[in-house]
C-alpha positions as CSV (number, residue, x, y, z in Angstrom):
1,X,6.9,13.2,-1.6
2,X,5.7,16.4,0.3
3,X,1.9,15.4,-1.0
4,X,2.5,11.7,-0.1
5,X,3.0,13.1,3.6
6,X,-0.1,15.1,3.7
7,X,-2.1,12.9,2.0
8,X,-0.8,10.3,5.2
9,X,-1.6,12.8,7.4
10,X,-4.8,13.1,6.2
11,X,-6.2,10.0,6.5
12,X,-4.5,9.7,10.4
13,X,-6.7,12.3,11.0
14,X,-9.8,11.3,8.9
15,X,-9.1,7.4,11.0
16,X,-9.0,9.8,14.4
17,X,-12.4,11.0,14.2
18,X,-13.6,7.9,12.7
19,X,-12.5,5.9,16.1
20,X,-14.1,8.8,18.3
21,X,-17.2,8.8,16.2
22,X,-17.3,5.1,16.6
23,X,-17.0,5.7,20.2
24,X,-19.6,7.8,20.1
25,X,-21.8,5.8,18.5
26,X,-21.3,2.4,20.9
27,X,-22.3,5.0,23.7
28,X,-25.4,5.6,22.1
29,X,-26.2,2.3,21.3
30,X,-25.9,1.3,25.4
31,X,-28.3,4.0,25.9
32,X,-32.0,2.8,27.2
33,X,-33.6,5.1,24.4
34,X,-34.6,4.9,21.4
35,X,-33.6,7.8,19.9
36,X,-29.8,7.6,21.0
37,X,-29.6,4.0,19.5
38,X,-31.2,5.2,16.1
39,X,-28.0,7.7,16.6
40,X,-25.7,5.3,17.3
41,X,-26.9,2.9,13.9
42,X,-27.1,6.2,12.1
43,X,-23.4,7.4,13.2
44,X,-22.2,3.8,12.7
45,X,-23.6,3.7,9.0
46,X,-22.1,7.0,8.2
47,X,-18.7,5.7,9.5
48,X,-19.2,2.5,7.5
49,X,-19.8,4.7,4.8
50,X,-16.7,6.8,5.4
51,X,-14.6,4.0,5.6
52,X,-16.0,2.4,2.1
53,X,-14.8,5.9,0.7
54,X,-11.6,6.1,2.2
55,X,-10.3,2.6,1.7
56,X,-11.4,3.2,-2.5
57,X,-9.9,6.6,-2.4
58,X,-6.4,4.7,-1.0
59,X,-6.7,1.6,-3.3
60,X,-7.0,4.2,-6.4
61,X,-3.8,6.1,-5.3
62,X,-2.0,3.2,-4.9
63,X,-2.7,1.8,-8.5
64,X,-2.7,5.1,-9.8
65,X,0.9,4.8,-8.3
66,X,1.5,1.7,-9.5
67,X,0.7,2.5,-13.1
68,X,2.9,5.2,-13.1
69,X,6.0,3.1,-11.7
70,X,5.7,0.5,-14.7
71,X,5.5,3.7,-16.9
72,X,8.5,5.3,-15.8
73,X,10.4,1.7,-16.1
74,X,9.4,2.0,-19.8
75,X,10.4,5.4,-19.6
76,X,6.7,6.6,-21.7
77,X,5.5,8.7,-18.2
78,X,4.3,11.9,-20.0
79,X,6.3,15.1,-20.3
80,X,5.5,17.3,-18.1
81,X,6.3,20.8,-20.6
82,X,3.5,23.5,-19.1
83,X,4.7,26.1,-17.7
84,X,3.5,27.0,-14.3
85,X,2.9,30.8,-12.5
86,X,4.9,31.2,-9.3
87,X,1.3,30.2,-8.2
88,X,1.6,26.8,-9.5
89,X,-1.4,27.3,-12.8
90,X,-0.4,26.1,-15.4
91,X,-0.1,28.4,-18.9
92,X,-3.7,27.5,-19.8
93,X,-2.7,27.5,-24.1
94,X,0.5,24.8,-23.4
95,X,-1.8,22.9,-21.0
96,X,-4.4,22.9,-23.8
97,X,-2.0,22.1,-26.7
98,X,-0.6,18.7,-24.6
99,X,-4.4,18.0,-23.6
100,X,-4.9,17.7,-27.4
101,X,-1.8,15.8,-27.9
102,X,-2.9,12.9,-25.5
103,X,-6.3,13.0,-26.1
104,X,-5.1,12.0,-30.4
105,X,-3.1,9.4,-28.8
106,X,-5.7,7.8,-27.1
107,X,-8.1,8.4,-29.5
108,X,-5.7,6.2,-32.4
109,X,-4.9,3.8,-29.3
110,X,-7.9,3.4,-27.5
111,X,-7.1,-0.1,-25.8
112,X,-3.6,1.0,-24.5
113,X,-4.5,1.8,-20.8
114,X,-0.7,3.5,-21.4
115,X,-2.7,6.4,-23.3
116,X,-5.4,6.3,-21.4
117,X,-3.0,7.1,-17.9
118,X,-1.5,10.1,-20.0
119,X,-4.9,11.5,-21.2
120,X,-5.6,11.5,-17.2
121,X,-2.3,13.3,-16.3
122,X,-3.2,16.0,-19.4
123,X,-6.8,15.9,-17.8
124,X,-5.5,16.7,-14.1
125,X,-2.8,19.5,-15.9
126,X,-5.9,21.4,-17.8
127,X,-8.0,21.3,-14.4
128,X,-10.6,19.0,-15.5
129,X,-10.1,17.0,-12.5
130,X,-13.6,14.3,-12.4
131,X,-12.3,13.5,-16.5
132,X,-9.0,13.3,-15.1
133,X,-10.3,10.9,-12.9
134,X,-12.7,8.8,-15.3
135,X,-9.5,8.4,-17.9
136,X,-7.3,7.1,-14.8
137,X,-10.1,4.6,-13.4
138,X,-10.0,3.4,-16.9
139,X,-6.4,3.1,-17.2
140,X,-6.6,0.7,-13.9
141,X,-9.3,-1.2,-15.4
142,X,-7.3,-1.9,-18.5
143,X,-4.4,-2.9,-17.1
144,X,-6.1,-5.1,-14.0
145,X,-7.6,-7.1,-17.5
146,X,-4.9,-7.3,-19.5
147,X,-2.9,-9.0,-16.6
C-alpha cells in the first residue's frame, strides 16, 4: 500500500510540471518569434509525449493489478519463499531456484497467461526487471484475448 502511495504521488508531481510546462509552452507560442513558438511546439510535443508514457505506464499497473486480484481469488498468486537481507535483496540462489520453477511452468503451459504472470513476478524477484516486464505484458495480452 506504502508503494501505491508513492507511485500516486509520483504521478501528482510528474501532472504538476506537466501543467507548468504546458504553460510554458502556450507562452511561447503567443510570442511574435519564431524561435519561441518552435519552443512552444517542441515543449508541447515532449509533453504529448510524456503523457503517452504516463497514461501506458498507469494502464499496465492497473492490469498488472488486475491480473493479480483474479489470481489471488483462485488462490494460484505465487509464493513468495526468497529470503530477503535487512536490505530487502533477495538470497540470489532461492531467487534463482523459484525463477527456474516458473520459468518450467510456463515453458509446459505456454498459453496460460496464469504462468506467464508468475514467470514475471520470479522475473521482477531475480532482478531482471525489462524480462519481468515483457512476461507481464504478455500475461495482459493473453488474458485481454481470452476474454
Amino acid at each position: 500500500m506504502r508503494d501505491k502511495f508513492w507511485t500516486w504521488v509520483m504521478i501528482v508531481l510528474v501532472g504538476i510540471v506537466m501543467t507548468g510546462a504546458v504553460i510554458s509552452a502556450w507562452r511561447f507560442l503567443r510570442v511574435d518569434d519564431a524561435a519561441a513558438r518552435a519552443l512552444g511546439i517542441g515543449t508541447l510535443l515532449l509533453v504529448a509525449i510524456g503523457v503517452w508514457f504516463l497514461y501506458h505506464a498507469i494502464a499496465f499497473g492497473f492490469r498488472t493489478e488486475r491480473l493479480g486480484r483474479i489470481l489471488q481469488a483462485e488462490d494460484a498468486l505465487p509464493e513468495d519463499t526468497v529470503e530477503r537481507s535487512p536490505g530487502g535483496r533477495p538470497n540470489r540462489e532461492q531467487a534463482d531456484a523459484q525463477f527456474q520453477r516458473y520459468k518450467a511452468e510456463a515453458e509446459a503451459a505456454p498459453e496460460d497467461w496464469r504462468s506467464w504472470y508468475r514467470l514475471a513476478v520470479a522475473y521482477d524477484v531475480a532482478g531482471d526487471r525489462s524480462r519481468a516486464r515483457k512476461s507481464m505484458s504478455r500475461a495482459i495480452a493473453m488474458e485481454r484475448s481470452a476474454r
